[in-house]
C-alpha positions in Angstrom: 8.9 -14.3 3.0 5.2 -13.5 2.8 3.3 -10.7 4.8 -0.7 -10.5 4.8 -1.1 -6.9 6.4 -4.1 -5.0 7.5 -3.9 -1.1 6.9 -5.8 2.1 7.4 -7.3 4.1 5.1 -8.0 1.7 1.7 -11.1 2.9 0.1 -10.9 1.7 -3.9 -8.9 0.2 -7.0 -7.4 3.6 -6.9 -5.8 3.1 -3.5 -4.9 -0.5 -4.3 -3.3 0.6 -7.9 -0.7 3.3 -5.9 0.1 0.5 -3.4 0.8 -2.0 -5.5 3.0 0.0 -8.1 5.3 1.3 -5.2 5.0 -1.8 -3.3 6.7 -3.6 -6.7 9.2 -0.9 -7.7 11.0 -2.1 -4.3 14.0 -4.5 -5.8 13.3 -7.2 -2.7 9.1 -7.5 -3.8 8.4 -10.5 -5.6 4.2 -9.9 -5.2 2.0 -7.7 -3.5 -1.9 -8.2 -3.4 -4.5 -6.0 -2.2 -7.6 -6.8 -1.1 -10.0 -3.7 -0.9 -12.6 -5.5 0.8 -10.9 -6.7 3.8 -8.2 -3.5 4.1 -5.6 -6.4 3.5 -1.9 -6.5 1.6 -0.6 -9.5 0.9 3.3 -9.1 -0.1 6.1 -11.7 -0.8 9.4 -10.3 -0.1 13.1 -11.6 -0.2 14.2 -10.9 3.4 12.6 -10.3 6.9 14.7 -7.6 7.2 12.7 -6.1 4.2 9.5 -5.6 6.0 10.2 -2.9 8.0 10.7 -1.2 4.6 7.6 -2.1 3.1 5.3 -0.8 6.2 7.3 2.3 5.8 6.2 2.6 2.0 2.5 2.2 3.2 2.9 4.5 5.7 4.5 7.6 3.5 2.1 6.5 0.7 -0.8 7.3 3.8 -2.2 3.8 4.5 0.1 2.8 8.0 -0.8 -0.8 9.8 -3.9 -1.4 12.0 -2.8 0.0 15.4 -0.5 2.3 13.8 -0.6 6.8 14.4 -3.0 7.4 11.9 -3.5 11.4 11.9 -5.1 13.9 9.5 -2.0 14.5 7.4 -1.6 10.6 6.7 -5.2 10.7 6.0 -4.4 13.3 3.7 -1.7 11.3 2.0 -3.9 8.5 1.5 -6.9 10.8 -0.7 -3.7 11.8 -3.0 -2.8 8.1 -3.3 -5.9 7.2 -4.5 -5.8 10.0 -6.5 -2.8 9.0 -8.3 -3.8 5.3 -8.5 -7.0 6.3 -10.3 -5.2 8.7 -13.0 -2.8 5.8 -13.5 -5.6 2.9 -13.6 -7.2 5.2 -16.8 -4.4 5.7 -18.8 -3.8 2.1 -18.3 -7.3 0.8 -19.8 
Protein backbone atom coordinates (compact mmCIF):
# COMPACT_ATOMS: atom_id res chain seq x y z
CA UNK A 1 0.00 0.00 0.00
CA UNK A 2 1.22 3.52 -0.62
CA UNK A 3 0.04 6.71 1.33
CA UNK A 4 1.06 10.48 0.12
CA UNK A 5 0.01 12.45 3.34
CA UNK A 6 -0.05 16.12 4.05
CA UNK A 7 0.87 17.08 7.71
CA UNK A 8 1.17 20.05 10.06
CA UNK A 9 3.90 21.43 11.33
CA UNK A 10 7.16 20.30 8.84
CA UNK A 11 9.57 23.11 8.87
CA UNK A 12 13.24 21.44 7.72
CA UNK A 13 15.62 18.28 7.03
CA UNK A 14 15.52 18.15 10.75
CA UNK A 15 11.75 17.48 10.89
CA UNK A 16 11.90 15.15 7.83
CA UNK A 17 15.07 13.14 9.42
CA UNK A 18 12.82 12.30 12.85
CA UNK A 19 9.94 11.28 10.57
CA UNK A 20 11.49 9.27 8.50
CA UNK A 21 13.68 7.28 11.18
CA UNK A 22 10.48 6.45 13.23
CA UNK A 23 8.35 6.07 10.22
CA UNK A 24 10.99 3.06 9.13
CA UNK A 25 11.67 1.43 12.58
CA UNK A 26 7.79 0.33 12.06
CA UNK A 27 8.26 -3.60 10.92
CA UNK A 28 5.19 -3.06 8.16
CA UNK A 29 7.22 0.29 6.42
CA UNK A 30 8.86 -0.55 3.32
CA UNK A 31 9.57 3.53 2.38
CA UNK A 32 8.70 6.74 3.60
CA UNK A 33 9.47 10.05 1.79
CA UNK A 34 9.27 13.52 2.85
CA UNK A 35 8.90 16.26 0.99
CA UNK A 36 9.63 19.56 3.01
CA UNK A 37 8.40 21.75 0.50
CA UNK A 38 4.99 20.64 -0.04
CA UNK A 39 4.36 19.35 3.95
CA UNK A 40 3.93 15.88 2.19
CA UNK A 41 4.93 12.04 3.38
CA UNK A 42 4.86 9.62 1.10
CA UNK A 43 4.89 5.97 2.87
CA UNK A 44 4.67 2.38 1.41
CA UNK A 45 3.26 0.07 3.90
CA UNK A 46 2.34 -3.67 4.00
CA UNK A 47 -1.30 -3.50 5.14
CA UNK A 48 -4.26 -0.90 5.11
CA UNK A 49 -4.78 -1.75 8.34
CA UNK A 50 -1.22 -0.30 9.09
CA UNK A 51 -2.16 3.24 8.35
CA UNK A 52 -3.94 4.11 11.12
CA UNK A 53 -0.63 3.31 12.93
CA UNK A 54 1.49 5.39 10.92
CA UNK A 55 -0.75 8.73 11.34
CA UNK A 56 -0.53 7.89 14.90
CA UNK A 57 3.39 8.01 14.73
CA UNK A 58 3.16 11.52 13.13
CA UNK A 59 0.83 12.62 15.41
CA UNK A 60 2.90 11.64 18.88
CA UNK A 61 6.08 12.72 16.96
CA UNK A 62 3.91 16.40 16.62
CA UNK A 63 3.17 16.62 12.92
CA UNK A 64 -0.84 15.18 12.81
CA UNK A 65 -2.71 15.19 9.17
CA UNK A 66 -4.15 18.42 7.51
CA UNK A 67 -7.56 18.77 9.25
CA UNK A 68 -6.30 17.13 12.16
CA UNK A 69 -6.42 18.93 16.33
CA UNK A 70 -3.34 20.59 16.06
CA UNK A 71 -2.81 22.37 19.57
CA UNK A 72 0.14 24.06 21.31
CA UNK A 73 1.47 20.95 23.00
CA UNK A 74 1.64 19.01 19.48
CA UNK A 75 3.27 22.09 18.23
CA UNK A 76 5.51 21.67 20.97
CA UNK A 77 6.28 18.13 20.06
CA UNK A 78 6.99 18.97 16.63
CA UNK A 79 10.09 21.87 17.67
CA UNK A 80 11.66 18.66 19.80
CA UNK A 81 11.31 16.55 16.64
CA UNK A 82 13.12 18.70 14.67
CA UNK A 83 15.40 19.04 17.34
CA UNK A 84 16.27 15.53 17.44
CA UNK A 85 16.31 15.04 13.70
CA UNK A 86 18.96 17.82 13.43
CA UNK A 87 21.31 16.30 16.33
CA UNK A 88 20.95 12.99 14.39
CA UNK A 89 21.40 14.50 10.71
CA UNK A 90 25.17 15.85 12.28
CA UNK A 91 26.39 12.96 13.70
CA UNK A 92 25.43 11.29 10.64
CA UNK A 93 27.58 13.60 8.14
Amino acid sequence: MKSQLVIQNLKCNGCASTITAKLTDLDFVHSVAVDVDHSTVEVIYEQEDNLPIVLEALRRLGYPQVGDNNPLTTKAQSYVSCAIGKMNHKSIK
